[in-house]
C-alpha positions in Angstrom: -23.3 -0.2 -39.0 -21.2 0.8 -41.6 -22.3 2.0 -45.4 -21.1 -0.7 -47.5 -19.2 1.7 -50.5 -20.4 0.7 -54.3 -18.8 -1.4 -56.3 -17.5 -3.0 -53.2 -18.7 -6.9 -52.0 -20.3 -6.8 -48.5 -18.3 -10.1 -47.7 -15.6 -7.7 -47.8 -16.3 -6.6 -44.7 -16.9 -10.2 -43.5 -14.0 -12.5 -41.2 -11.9 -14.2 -44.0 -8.6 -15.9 -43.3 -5.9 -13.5 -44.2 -4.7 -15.3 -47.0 -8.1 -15.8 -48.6 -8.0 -11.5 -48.1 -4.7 -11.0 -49.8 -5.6 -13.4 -52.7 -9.3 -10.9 -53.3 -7.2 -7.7 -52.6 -4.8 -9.0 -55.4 -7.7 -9.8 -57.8 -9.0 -6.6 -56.9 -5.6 -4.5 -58.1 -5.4 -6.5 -61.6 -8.9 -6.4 -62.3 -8.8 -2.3 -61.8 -5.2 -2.0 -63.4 -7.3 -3.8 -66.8 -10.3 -1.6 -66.6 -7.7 1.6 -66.5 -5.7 0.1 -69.2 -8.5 0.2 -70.8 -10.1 3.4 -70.2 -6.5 4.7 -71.3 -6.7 2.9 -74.6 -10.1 4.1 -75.7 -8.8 7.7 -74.7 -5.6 6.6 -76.8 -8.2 5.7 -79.5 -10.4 8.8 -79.8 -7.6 11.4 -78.9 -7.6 13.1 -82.2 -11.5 13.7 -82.2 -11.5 15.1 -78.9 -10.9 19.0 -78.3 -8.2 20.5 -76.1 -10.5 20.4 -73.2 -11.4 17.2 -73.3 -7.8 16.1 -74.1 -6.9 17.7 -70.3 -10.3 16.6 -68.7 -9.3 13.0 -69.7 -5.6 13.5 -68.6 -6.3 14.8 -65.5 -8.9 12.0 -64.7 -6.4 9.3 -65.8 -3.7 10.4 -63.5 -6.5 11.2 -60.7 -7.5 7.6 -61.0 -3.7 6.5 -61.3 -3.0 7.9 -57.6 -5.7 6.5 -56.5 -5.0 3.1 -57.4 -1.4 3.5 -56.0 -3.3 4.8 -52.8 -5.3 1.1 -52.7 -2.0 -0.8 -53.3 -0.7 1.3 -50.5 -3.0 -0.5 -48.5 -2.7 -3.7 -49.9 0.9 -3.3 -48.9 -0.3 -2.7 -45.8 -2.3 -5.7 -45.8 0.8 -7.9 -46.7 2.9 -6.4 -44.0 0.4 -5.8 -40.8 0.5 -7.4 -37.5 -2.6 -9.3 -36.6 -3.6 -6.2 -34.4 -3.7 -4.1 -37.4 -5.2 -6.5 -39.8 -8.5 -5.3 -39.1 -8.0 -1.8 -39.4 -5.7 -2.0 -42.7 -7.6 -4.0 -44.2 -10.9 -1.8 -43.5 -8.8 1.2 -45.5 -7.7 -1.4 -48.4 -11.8 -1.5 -49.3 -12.6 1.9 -48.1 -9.9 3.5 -50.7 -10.7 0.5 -53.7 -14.7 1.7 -53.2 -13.3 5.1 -53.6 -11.3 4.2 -56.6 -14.1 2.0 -57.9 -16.8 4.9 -57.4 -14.1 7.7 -59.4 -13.8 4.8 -62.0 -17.1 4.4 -62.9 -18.0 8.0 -62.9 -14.8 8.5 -65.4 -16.1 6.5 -67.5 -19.5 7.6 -67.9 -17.8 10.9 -68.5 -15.9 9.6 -71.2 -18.6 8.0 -72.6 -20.6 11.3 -73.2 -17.4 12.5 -74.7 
């Protein structure tokens, strides 16, 4: 069996027409691409109280997170554009690299939170 990765539905991993997968997968970008616009405004909105370091910790993490969301809609790409042969395993990577970019996310913004 596999380890389902947080932040990630088990039904992911269950048979869904590939429609029905594209429409979550789509959800799934937007909802992230709010959460990091968000994370990027509250940065935006304490920048002058933070140090230097922190100023580059944040920076880094944002574009960190930014390559990994462009990694998941990589996959979603691939999603869109697979043959039926490779739905299975494309669509396998699509939630392996969002519970990836869902795991970094949350752990960003705990680290934000402690300032």
């Amino acid at each position: 069996l596999h380890e389902v990765p947080p932040g990630v539905d088990v039904d992911e991993f269950r048979p869904q027409p590939r429609d029905e997968a594209l429409a979550r997968g789509k959800k799934l970008l937007d909802k992230m691409d709010r959460r990091l616009d968000a994370l990027e405004a509250q940065t935006q909105r304490n920048w002058s109280k933070l140090s230097r370091a922190a100023r580059d910790q944040r920076r880094e993490a944002l574009r960190e997170l930014r390559r990994q969301r462009n990694r998941v809609a990589e996959w979603y790409g691939g999603m869109e554009h697979s043959s039926a042969g490779g739905w299975n395993q494309v669509k396998r990577g699509f939630v392996t690299a969002y519970g990836a970019l869902d795991s970094a996310f949350v752990r960003a913004a705990k680290e934000f939170e402690r300032g």
